[in-house]
Structure formats: C-alpha cells, structure tokens
C-alpha positions in Angstrom: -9.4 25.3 -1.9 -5.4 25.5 -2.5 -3.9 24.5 -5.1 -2.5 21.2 -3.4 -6.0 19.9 -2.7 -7.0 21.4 -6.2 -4.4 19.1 -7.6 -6.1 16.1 -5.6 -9.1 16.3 -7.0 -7.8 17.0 -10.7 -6.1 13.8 -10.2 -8.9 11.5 -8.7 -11.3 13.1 -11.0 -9.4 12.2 -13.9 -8.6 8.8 -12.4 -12.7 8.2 -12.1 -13.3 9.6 -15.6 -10.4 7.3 -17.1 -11.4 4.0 -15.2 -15.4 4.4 -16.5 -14.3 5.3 -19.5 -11.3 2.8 -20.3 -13.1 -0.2 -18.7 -16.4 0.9 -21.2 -14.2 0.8 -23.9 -12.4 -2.1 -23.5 -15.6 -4.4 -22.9 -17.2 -3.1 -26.1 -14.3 -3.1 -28.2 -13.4 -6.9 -27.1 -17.1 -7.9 -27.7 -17.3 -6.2 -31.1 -14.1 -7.8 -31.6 -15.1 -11.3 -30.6 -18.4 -10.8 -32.7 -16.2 -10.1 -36.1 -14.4 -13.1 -35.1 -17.1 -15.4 -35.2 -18.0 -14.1 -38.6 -15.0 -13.8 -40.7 -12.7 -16.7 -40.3 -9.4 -16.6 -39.2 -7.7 -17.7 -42.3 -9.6 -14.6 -43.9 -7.9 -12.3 -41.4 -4.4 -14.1 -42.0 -4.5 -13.4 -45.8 -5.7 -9.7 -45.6 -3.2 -8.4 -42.9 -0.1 -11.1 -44.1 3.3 -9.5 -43.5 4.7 -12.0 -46.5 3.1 -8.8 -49.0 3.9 -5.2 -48.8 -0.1 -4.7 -49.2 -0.7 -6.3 -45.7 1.5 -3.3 -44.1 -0.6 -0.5 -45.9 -4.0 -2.8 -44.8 -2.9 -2.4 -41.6 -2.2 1.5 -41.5 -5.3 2.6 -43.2 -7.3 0.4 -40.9 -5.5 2.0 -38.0 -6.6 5.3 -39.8 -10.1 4.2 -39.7 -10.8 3.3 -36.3 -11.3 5.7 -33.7 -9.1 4.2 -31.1 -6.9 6.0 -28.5 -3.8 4.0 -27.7 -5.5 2.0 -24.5 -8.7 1.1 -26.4 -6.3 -0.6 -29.0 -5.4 -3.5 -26.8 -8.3 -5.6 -27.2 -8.1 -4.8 -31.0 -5.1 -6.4 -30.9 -5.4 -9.1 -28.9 -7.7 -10.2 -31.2 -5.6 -10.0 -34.1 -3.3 -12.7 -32.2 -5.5 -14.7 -31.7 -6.4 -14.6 -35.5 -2.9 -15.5 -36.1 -2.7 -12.3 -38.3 1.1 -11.3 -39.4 3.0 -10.0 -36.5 4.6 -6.8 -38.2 1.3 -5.9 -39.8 -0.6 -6.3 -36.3 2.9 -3.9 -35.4 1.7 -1.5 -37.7 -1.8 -1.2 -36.3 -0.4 -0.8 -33.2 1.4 1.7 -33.8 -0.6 4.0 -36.5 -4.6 3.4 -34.9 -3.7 6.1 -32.1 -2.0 8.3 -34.1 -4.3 8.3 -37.4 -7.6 7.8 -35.8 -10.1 10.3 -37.4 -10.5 12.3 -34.4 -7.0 13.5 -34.4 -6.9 14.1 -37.6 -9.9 16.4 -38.1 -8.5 18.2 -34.9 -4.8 18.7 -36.7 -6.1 20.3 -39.5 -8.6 22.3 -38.0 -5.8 23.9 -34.9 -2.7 23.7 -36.8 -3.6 23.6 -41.1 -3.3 21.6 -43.9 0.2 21.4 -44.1 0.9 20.5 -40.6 -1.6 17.6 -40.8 -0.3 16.0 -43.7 3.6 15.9 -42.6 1.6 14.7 -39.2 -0.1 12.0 -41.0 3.0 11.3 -43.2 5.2 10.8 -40.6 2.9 8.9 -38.6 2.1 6.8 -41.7 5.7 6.0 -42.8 7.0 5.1 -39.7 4.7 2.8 -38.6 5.0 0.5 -41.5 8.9 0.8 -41.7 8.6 -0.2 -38.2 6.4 -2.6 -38.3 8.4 -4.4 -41.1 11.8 -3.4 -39.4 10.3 -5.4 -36.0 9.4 -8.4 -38.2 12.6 -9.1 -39.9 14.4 -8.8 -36.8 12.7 -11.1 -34.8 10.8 -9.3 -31.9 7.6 -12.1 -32.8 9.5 -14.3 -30.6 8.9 -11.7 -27.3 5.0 -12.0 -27.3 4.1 -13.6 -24.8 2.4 -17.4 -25.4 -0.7 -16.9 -23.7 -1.9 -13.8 -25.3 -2.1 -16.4 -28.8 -4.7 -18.5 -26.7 -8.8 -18.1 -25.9 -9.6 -17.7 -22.3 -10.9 -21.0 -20.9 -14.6 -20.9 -20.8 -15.7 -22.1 -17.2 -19.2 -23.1 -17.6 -20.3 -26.3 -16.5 -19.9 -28.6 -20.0 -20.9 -31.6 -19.7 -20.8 -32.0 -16.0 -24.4 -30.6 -16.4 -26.4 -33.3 -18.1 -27.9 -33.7 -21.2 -31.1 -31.6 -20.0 -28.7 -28.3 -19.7 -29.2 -25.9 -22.6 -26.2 -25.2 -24.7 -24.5 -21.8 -24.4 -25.3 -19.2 -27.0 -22.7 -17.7 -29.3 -23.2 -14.6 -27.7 -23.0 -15.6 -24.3 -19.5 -17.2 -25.3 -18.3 -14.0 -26.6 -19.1 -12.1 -23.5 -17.7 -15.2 -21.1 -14.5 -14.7 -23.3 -14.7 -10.9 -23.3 -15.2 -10.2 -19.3 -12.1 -13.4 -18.8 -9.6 -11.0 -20.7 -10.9 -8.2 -18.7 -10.3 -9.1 -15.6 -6.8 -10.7 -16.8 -5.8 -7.0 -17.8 -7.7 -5.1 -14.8 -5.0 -4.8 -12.5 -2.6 -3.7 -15.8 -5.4 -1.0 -16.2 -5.8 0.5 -12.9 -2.2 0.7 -12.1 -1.7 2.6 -15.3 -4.6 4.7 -14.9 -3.7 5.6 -11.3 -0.5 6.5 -12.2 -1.2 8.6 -15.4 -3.9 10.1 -13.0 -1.2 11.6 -10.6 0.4 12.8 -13.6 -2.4 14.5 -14.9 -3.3 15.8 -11.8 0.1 17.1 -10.5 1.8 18.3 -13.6 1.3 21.6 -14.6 1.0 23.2 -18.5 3.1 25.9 -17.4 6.5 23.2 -16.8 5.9 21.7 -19.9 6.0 25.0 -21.5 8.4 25.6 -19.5 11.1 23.1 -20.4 10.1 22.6 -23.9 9.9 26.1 -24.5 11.3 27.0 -28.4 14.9 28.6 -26.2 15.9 24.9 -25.0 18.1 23.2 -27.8 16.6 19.5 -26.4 12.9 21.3 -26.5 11.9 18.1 -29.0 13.3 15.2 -27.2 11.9 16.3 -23.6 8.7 17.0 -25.3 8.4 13.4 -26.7 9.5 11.8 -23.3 7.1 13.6 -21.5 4.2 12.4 -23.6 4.7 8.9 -22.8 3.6 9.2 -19.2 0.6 10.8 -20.0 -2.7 9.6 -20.8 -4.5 12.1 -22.8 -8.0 11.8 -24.6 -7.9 12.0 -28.6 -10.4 15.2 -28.0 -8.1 17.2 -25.7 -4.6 16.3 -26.9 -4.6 19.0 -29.9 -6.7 21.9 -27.5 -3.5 21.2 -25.0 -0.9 21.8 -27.0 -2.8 24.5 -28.8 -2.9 26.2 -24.8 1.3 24.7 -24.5 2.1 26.7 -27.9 0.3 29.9 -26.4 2.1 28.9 -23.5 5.3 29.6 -25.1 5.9 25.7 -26.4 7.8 25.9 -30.0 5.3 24.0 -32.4 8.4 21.4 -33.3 7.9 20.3 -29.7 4.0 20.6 -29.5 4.2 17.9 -32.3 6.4 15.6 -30.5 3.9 16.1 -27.8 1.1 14.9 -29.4 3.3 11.8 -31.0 4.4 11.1 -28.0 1.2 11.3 -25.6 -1.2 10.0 -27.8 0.9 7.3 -29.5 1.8 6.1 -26.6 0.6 6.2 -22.6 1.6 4.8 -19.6 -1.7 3.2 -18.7 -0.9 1.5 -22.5 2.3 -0.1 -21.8 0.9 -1.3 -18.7 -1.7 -2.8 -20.6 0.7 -4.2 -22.9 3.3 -5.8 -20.5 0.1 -8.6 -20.2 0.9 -9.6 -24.3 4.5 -8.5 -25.1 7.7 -9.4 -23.0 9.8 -6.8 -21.9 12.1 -6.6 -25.2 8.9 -5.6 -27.5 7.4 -3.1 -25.2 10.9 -1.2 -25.2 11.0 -1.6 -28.8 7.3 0.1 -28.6 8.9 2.8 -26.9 11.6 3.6 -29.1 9.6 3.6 -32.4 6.9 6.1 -30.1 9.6 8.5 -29.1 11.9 8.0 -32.7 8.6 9.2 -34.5 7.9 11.7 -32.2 11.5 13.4 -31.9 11.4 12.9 -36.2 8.7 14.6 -36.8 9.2 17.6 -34.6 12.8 18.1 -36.2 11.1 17.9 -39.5 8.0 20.3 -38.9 11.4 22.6 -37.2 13.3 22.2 -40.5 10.1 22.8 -43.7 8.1 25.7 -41.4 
C-alpha cells in the first residue's frame, strides 16, 4: 500500500469512527439533556446560570470543567441551555470552557506536560472564557442567534386527530421524538464537518505541522492555533499528538496553542454551530478560540 492509498483509508477510517461516534454522542447527550429538562424547571436553570451576577459566569466555567465534552458533543448541551432561556454570556462561557476544561484533558496535561503547564492551561482557559463570555454579552452578539434554535421541535404525532381511544405519549417517548427532530436538523451540519475534518486528518501529516510550527519560525504560535481549528481531534489523543509534534521538533508555546486551538474548537463544531448562531457569533467564536490559543502559547513562551 502507498502512502496515497494509506492516506485514503486514514481519512475514511477516521470519517467512520467520527460519524458512530459523533452521532452516539449527540443522541445521548440531547436525551440526557431533554431528561434534566423535564426535571428541573426552566426558571431554575435561568437563576443558576444568570449573566445579571458575576456568579452565573463562574457556574458556567466550572460546569464546563465538569463535563466531559469534546467541542462537537457540546452542541446539544447547549441547545438546551437556549431553550431554557439560560443567560446568553454564561451559556458563552460553557461554550467555550466545556472542551477545554473537561476532565479528560486535564488529567492528560498534567500527566504529559506537569503541574505547572496545567495550571497556566487551565488558567488561561478559565479566564478567558468568562471575560469572553461577558465581553460577548455586553456587546450584543445575543441578537445573532438564530430564532429557531430558542424553539422545541414540533412533535408530529397524530394529537387529537387520533381519537379519544389513542393512548397518550409518554414523557419519554417525547424526549426522544424531540431528541432524533434536532438530529436530523443538524445531520447534514455533522457529516459535512466530519467529512471534511476527515480529509484533514487523513492527509495532513505530523511532520508539516512540526514543520511549520517548529520553535525556529517567529509566527510558530499563530500557525499553530490556526491550524487547530480545522481539526477534529478526540480529547484522548489531542495531548499524545502534540506530545509526538514536540518530539517532532514543535516548540511547546506552539504545542499549547495546538491543543487550544484543536480541541477548543473544530471544524465539524462550527459546522454544527452555523444551525444556532448567525454568521457574526460563529466568527466571534473563532476569534476568542484562536485569541486564547495564541495567548496562552506566548505566555507558556514568556514564564518557561
């Protein structure tokens, strides 16, 4: 096999693995979701994750911290949290910081890289996500999600059309009728992104990004973050990667920008998003990704 056909099949391997995987996720994610819904109300989410109290920002990082979500597996997260009406910069912040500070990555951090470089990882990540968050509120940027994403898909079942002998739906059946209309709302979002992120995967060797982030290019950081958008890169292989870029060559300023970049934020993710926010927010997105990524590789440049 050469390496062009090796390529191939990297890419339609990782385009199976992501599609089983992502579509998994997403059904059980929106179910569980649905399922919290229907027992805490949504006033009760409204008053825990307000944005009219700095406590509602920090609620929203350290629940980010908590769940175990990689940035495409966040979606249904927060489509519920629209839906609950919760406050737009603190739903921001959980955008941002749930991919970044899920567990996974952490324990990773510390164990490749130490200590230190995990907690100016989980600083940065921490502090930038709730000044951006609150930044995105005061300026506005609630008025570019999109209507629709506020509203419950339309149940289709037959309602009273089916006489009064029918049986009523269950609860649970509801949930799933509700779950499987977003998913096929966002499917096309998700394999487009996935098939593209696949390619990338599958056709973009370590050795170039080693290559042109290396530590003897001045604008190492910056390409490093860029190039992290595109990909789609599991929470479990992101720090092994660039542990393999760094032996590669890679300076460790622009293996962290790597990491901020790729698992912050994917293609397949903005995708996914471009079926909630309007164009304005999801390049906002972007620049908060790639402004945290850039930061903290300057800054784990400048202490170590």
């Amino acid at each position: 096999m050469n390496i062009t056909q090796q390529m191939v099949m990297d890419a339609l391997g990782m385009f199976a693995f992501l599609a089983v995987e992502l579509t998994l996720l997403f059904l059980l994610i929106s179910y569980g979701v649905g399922v919290l819904q229907s027992y805490i109300p949504p006033a009760k989410i409204q008053h825990i994750l307000s944005s009219k109290n700095g406590k509602g920002y920090v609620v929203a990082a350290l629940l980010g911290a908590i769940t175990p979500f990689c940035s495409c597996s966040t979606i249904p997260f927060l489509k519920g949290l629209l839906r609950a009406q919760a406050g737009f910069g603190t739903m921001m912040v959980f955008l941002f910081a749930s991919p970044l500070l899920n567990p996974i990555i952490i324990g990773l951090f510390a164990v490749t890289f130490g200590l230190h470089v995990t907690l100016l990882y989980f600083t940065v990540a921490m502090g930038v996500s709730v000044v951006a968050g609150f930044a995105l509120e005061k300026l506005g940027f609630e008025r570019y999600v999109r209507m629709e994403a506020y509203a419950e898909p339309e149940s289709k079942g037959c309602g009273s059309s089916c006489g009064a002998s029918a049986k009523p739906e269950s609860k649970w059946r509801k949930i799933w009728r509700s779950t499987w209309k977003d998913f096929i709302q966002v499917l096309p979002y998700l394999l487009g992104g996935i098939a593209i992120g696949a390619l990338i995967y599958g056709f973009m060797p370590t050795e170039f990004v080693a290559k042109v982030a290396s530590e003897d290019n001045p604008f190492a950081i910056p390409v490093a973050a860029v190039i992290g958008i595109p990909l789609y890169i599991r929470a479990e292989a992101v720090i092994p990667l660039s542990a393999a870029l760094a032996a590669k060559g890679m300076g460790l300023g622009a293996v962290m920008a790597l990491i901020i970049g790729s698992a912050g934020a994917s293609l397949t993710e903005v995708i996914l998003l471009k079926s909630i926010f309007k164009n304005h927010l999801i390049g906002a997105f972007l620049v908060v990704i790639i402004t945290m990524a850039i930061s903290a590789g300057l800054l784990y440049q400048w202490l170590f």
